[in-house]
N, C-alpha and C positions, 0 to 999 in steps of 0.2 A: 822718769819713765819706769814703771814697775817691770820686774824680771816675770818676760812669757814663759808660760808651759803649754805642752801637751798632753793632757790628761783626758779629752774626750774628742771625738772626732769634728763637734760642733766649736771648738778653739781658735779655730782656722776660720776667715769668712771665706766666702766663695771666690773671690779676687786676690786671696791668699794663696789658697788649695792651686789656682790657675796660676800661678806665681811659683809654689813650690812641684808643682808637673813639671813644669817649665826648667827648673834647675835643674829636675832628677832626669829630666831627657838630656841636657848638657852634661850633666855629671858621665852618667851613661857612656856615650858618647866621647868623650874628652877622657875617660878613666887611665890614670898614669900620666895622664898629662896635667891635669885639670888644677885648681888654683886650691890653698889648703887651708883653708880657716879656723882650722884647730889650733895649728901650729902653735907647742909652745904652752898647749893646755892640757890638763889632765882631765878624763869623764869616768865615773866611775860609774862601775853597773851592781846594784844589790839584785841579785835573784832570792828568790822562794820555791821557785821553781824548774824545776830542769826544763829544759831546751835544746832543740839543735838549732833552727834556723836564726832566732831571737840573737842568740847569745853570739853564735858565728857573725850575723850580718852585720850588730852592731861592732862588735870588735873589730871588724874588717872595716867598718865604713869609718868607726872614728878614729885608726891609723892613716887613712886613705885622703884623711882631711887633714891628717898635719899633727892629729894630737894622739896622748896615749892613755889606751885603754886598762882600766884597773878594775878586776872583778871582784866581788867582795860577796863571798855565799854568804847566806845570814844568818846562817847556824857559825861562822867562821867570824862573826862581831858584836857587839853587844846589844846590839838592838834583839839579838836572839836571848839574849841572857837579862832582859828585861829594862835596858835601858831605853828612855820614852822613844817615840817617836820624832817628835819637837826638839830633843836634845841631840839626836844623832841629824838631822837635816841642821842645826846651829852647827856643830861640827863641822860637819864635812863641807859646808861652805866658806867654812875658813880652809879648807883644803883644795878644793878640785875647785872644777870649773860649770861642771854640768854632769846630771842625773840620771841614770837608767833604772827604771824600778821596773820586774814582774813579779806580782808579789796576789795574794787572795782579796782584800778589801778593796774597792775603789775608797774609800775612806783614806786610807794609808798612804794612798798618791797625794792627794787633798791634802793632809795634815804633812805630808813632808813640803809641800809649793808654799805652804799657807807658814809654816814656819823658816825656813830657807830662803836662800837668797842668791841660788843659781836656778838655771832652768832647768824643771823635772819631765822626763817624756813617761808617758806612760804605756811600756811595753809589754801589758796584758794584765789585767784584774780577770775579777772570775767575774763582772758587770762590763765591761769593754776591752776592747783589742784595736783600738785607733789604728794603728800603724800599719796593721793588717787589709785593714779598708781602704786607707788609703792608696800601697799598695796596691791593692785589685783593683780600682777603679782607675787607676794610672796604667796598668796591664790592660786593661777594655780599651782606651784612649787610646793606645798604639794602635787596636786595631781598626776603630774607629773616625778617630778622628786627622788623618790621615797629615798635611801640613795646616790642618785648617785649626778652630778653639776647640781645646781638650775636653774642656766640661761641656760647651755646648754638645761636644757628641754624645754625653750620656743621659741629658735631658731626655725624658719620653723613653726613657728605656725601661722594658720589664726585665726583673730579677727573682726569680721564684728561690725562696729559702727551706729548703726539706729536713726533718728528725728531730730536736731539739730548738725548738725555735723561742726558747727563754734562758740561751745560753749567752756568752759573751759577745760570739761572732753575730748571731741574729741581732741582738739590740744595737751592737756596733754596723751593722749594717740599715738599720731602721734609721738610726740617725743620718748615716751617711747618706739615702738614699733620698731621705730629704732636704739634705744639703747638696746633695750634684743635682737633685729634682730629677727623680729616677722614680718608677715605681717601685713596689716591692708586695710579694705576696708572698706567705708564708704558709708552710703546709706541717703540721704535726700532732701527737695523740693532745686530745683537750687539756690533758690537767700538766701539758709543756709550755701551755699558749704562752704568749709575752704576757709580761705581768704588768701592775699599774705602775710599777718604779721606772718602767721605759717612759710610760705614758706622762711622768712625770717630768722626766728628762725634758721629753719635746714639749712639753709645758714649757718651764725653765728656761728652756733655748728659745723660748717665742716660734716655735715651729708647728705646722699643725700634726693631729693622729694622721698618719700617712700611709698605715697599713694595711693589711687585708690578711685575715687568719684564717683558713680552713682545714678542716678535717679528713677534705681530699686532696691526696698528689696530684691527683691530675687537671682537677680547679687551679691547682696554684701552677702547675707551668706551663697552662694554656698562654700562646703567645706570648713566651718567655724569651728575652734575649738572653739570657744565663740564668743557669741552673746549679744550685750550689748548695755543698754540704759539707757538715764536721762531725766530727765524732760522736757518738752518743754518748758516749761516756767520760766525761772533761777528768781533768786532774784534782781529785780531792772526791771522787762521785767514786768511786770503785766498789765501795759496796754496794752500789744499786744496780750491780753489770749486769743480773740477770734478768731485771724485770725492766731495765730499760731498751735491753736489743730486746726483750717478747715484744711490750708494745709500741718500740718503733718498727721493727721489721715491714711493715708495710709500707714506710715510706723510704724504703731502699731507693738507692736514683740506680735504678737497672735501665738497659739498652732500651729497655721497650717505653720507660716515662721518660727518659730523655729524648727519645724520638716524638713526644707527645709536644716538645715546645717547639720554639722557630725550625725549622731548616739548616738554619747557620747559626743557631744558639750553642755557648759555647759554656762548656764545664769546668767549673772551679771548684778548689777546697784548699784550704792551708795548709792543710797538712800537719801532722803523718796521717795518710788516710788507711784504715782498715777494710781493705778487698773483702768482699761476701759480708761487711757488716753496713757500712753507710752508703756503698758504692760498689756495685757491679762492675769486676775486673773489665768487662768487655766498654765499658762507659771512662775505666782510666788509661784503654788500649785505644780510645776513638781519636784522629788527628785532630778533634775539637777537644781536647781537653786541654787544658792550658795551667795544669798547677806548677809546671816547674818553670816557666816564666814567673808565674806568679811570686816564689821565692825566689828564685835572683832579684826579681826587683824591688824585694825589702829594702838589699842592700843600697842600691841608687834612691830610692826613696827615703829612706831616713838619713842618707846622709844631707838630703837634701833638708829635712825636718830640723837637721842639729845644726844646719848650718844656716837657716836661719833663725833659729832660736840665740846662737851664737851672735849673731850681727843683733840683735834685739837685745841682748844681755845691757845694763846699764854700766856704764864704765865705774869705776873710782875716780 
């Protein structure tokens, strides 16, 4: 049996996805108690990128499972000093047991699965944020699907996506949203649209174009169950700060567009969010807004990810 990863959100089938909720609600739940299926292994995480929530959750979550966590910045190993790609994933799979990458290329997750021989998760490219999706869509489930199927409750759900909708989080949610069977409708300036490399994606995946792109905020959270946004300005964009808040600024999520979608629609963003840039302070004071559930339960969610990648791992 070959060694799974998670490098995109379409990785998982949907009897998987409903399989690992299911853990991360027990893990949850049972935390300090709960059974540790690391024990005994080592996971090491290469970042490229700084982090608070990433870097915290996974370190907490794979001590939490029995094993120990080894951080390796990439300016701190050779893969920074020019050593290949393919030579540090041979490596280090004679070493550890399993992979954490946040790093810029989704390429770089690929070529390190594609040559290694542990499981690699993929915890953020600047083309997906798996983990993240999964995540939120496991935060919605709590409050939807109440004892009853988690995914069935997000079937038929609308998700309106606002400001940068050709970023990481937007296509990790395009997929995802055709994988819980969720709609999704996205709102931002023309030349942010999703590009043809998503539309490729759900090619790839055997999934149909599942979106809807508009130029108006308020098209896109017309009967919205969640409304959601991220930064305008991702990590490695910095010099574009100024002409990206000009021509997002109108799809600010202010009190008065979030009142425009459901009644009980409820406010997301990963986070860190910028007040008076992606989101109206008054929209992350609203008791609908749900972003810090949303990070706490990276942690219960990806231990749930690594611990079944773990049980999937092929023996010796």
């Amino acid at each position: 049996m070959p060694t799974r990863h998670f490098l995109k959100d379409t990785d998982f089938t949907r009897e998987e996805v409903a399989q690992i909720f299911g853990l991360a609600a027990r893990l949850k739940r049972e935390r300090g108690t709960h059974e540790k299926p690391l024990a005994g292994q080592t996971w090491a995480l290469i970042f490229s990128k700084s982090s608070t929530r990433t870097r915290v959750s996974f370190e907490v979550g794979i001590h939490e499972l029995g094993g120990n966590p080894l951080f390796l910045n990439r300016n701190d190993i050779q893969i920074g000093r020019g050593e290949s790609v393919e030579d540090t994933a041979k490596v280090l799979s004679r070493f550890v047991h399993g992979l954490i990458v946040r790093t810029y290329e989704q390429s770089e997750v690929e070529r390190l699965a594609a040559a290694g021989t542990i499981p690699i998760v993929n915890a953020l490219t600047d083309f997906l944020h798996p983990c993240q999706i999964y995540t939120d869509a496991f935060t919605l489930t709590e409050r939807w699907a109440g004892n009853g199927d988690r995914l069935a409750s997000l079937k038929g759900r609308k998700i309106a996506f606002l400001g940068d909708t050709a970023c990481n989080m937007a296509y990790s949610w395009i997929l995802g949203a055709a994988l819980f069977g969720m709609k999704i409708s996205l709102a931002g300036p023309a030349q942010f649209a999703p590009g043809p490399e998503i539309d490729a994606q759900l090619a790839q995946d055997g999934l149909p174009k599942n979106y809807h792109f508009t130029t108006d905020p308020y098209e896109a959270v017309k009967d919205a169950d969640v409304v959601y946004t991220d930064v305008w300005v991702s990590m490695g964009k910095e010099e574009e700060t100024k002409e990206r808040i000009r021509v997002m600024s109108p799809y600010q999520v202010t009190a008065k567009l979030f009142a425009a979608a459901k009644p009980d629609a409820y406010f997301m963003h990963c986070l860190p969010a910028h007040a008076g840039e992606e989101v109206e302070q008054a929209v992350l004071d609203n008791p609908r807004c749900i972003i810090f559930d949303e990070a706490e339960n990276r942690l219960h969610v990806q231990k749930a990810i690594m611990a079944t990648l773990a049980a999937a791992r092929p023996r010796a």
